[in-house]
TORVEXFI-964155 format. One line per 10 residues: their letters; for each residue x, y, z of N, C-alpha, C. Coordinates in Angstrom, 1 decimal. Last residue first. Layout:
A	X,Y,Z,X,Y,Z,X,Y,Z ~ ...
This chain:
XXXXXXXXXX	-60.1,-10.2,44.6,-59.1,-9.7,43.9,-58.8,-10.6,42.8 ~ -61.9,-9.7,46.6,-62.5,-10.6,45.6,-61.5,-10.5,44.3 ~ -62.8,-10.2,50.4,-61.9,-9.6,48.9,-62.5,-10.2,48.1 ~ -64.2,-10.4,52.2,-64.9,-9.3,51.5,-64.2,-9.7,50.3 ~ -63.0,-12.4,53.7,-64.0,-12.7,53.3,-64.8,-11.6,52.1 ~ -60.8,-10.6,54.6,-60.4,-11.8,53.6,-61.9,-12.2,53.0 ~ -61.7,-7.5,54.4,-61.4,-8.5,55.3,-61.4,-9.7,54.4 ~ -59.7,-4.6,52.8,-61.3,-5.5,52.6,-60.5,-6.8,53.5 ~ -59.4,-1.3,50.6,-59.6,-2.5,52.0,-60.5,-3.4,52.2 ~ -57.3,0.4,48.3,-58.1,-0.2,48.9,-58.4,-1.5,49.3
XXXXXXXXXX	-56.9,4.1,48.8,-56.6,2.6,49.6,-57.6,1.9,49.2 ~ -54.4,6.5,48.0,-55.4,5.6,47.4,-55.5,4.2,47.7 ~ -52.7,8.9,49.5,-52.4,7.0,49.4,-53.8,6.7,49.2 ~ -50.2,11.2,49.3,-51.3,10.7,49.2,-51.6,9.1,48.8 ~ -47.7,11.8,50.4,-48.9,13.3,50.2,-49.8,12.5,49.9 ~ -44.9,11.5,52.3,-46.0,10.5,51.9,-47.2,12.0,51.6 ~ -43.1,12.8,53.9,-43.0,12.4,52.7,-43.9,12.0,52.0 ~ -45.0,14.3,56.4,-43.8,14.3,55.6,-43.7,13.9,54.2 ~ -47.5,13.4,57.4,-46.5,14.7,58.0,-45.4,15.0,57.0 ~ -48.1,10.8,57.2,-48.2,12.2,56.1,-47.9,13.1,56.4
XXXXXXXXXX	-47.0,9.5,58.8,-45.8,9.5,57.3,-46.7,10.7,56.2 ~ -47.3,8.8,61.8,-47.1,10.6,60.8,-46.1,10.7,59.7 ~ -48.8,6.2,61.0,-48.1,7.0,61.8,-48.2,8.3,61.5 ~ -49.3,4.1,59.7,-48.8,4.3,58.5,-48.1,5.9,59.8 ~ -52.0,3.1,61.5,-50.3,1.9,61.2,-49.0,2.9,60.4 ~ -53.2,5.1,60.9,-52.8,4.5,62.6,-51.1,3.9,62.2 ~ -54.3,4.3,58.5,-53.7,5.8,58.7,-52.7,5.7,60.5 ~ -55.5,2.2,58.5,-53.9,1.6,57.9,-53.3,3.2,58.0 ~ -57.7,2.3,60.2,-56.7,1.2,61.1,-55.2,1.9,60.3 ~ -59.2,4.1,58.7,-58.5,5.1,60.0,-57.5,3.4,60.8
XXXXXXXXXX	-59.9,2.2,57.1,-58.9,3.2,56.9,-58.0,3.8,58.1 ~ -61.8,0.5,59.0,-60.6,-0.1,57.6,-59.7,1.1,57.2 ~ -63.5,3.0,58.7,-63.1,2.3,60.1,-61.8,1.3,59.8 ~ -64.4,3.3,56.2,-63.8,3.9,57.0,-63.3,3.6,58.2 ~ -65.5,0.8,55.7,-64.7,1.0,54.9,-63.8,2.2,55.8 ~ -66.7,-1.0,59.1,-66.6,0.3,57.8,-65.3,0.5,57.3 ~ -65.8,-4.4,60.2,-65.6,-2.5,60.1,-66.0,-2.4,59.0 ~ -65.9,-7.1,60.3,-66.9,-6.3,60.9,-66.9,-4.7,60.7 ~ -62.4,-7.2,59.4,-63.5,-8.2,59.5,-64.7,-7.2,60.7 ~ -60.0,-6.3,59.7,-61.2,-5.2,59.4,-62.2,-6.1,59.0
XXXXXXXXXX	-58.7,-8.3,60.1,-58.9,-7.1,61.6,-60.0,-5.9,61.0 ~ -57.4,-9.6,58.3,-58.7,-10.5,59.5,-59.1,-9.2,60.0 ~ -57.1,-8.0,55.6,-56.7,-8.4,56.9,-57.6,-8.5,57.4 ~ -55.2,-6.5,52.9,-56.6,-7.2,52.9,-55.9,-7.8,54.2 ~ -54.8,-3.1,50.8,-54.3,-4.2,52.3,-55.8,-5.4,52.3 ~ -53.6,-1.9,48.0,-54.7,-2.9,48.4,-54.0,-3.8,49.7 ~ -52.5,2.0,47.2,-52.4,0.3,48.0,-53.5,-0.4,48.4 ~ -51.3,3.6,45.9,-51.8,3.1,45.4,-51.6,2.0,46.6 ~ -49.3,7.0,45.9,-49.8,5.9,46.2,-50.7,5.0,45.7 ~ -47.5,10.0,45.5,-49.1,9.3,45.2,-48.8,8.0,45.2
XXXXXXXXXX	-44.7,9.5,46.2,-45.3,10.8,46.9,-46.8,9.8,46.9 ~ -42.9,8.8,43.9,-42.7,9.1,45.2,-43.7,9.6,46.4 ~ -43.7,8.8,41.4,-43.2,10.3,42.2,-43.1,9.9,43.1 ~ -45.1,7.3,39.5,-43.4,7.0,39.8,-42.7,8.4,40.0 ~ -47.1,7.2,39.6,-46.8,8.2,39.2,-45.1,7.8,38.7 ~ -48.1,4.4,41.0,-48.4,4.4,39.7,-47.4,5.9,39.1 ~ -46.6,2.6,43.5,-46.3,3.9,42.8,-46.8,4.3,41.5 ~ -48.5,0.2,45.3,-47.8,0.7,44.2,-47.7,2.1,43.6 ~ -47.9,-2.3,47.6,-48.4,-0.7,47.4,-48.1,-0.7,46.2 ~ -50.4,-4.7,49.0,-49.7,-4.4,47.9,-49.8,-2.9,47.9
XXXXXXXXXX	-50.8,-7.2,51.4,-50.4,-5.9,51.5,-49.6,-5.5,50.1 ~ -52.4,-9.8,52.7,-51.9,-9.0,51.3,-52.0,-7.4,51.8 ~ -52.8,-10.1,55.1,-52.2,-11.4,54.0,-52.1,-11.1,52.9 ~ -52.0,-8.9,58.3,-52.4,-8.5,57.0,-51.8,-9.8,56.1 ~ -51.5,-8.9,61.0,-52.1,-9.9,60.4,-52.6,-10.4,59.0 ~ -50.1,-6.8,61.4,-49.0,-8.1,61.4,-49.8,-9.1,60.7 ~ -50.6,-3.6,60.9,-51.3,-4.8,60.5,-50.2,-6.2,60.7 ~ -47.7,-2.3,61.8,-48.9,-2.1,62.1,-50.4,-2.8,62.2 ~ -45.8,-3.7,59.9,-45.6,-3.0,61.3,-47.4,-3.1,62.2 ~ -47.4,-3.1,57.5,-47.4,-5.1,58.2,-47.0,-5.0,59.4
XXXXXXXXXX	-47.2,-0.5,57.1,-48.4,-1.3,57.4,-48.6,-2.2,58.2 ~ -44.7,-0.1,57.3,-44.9,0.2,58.2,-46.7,-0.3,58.5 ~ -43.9,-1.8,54.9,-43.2,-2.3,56.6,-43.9,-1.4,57.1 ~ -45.0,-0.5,52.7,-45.8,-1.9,53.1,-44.8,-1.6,54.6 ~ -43.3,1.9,52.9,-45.0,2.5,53.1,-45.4,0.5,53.6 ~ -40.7,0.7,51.9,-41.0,1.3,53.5,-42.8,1.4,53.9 ~ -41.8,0.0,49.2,-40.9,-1.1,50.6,-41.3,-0.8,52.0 ~ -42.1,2.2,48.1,-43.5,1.2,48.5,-43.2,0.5,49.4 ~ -40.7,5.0,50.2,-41.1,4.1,48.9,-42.0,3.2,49.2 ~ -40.8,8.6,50.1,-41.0,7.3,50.6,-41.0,6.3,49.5
């Protein structure tokens, strides 16, 4: 996978997201790196903020995708 495709299937997923950054630190393909920030995890657990971008992201770990270091926060939480 790439970072191109891993963001479209978030902002797929999250439409309302205002920052969606992935990044490939390995430059394998594979390990991840991404800060989503979105109205929709306004009131949720950090976990509850996950199981949204694991929803959006489908069965990309079924396959290409082996691991994605996330992190979430409702515009009011961020502090980037």
């Amino acid at each position: 996978m790439t970072t191109k495709e891993i963001e479209e299937l978030i902002r797929a997923g999250l439409p309302e997201a205002t920052i969606v950054d992935i990044r490939d630190p390995l430059n394998d393909r594979t390990h991840f790196e991404a800060t989503i920030v979105s109205p929709s995890f306004e009131g949720l657990s950090r976990m509850q903020q996950h199981k949204l971008v694991y929803k959006a992201l489908g069965n990309s770990f079924e396959g290409p995708l082996h691991a994605l270091q996330m992190t979430t926060a409702a515009p009011s939480q961020y502090k980037g």
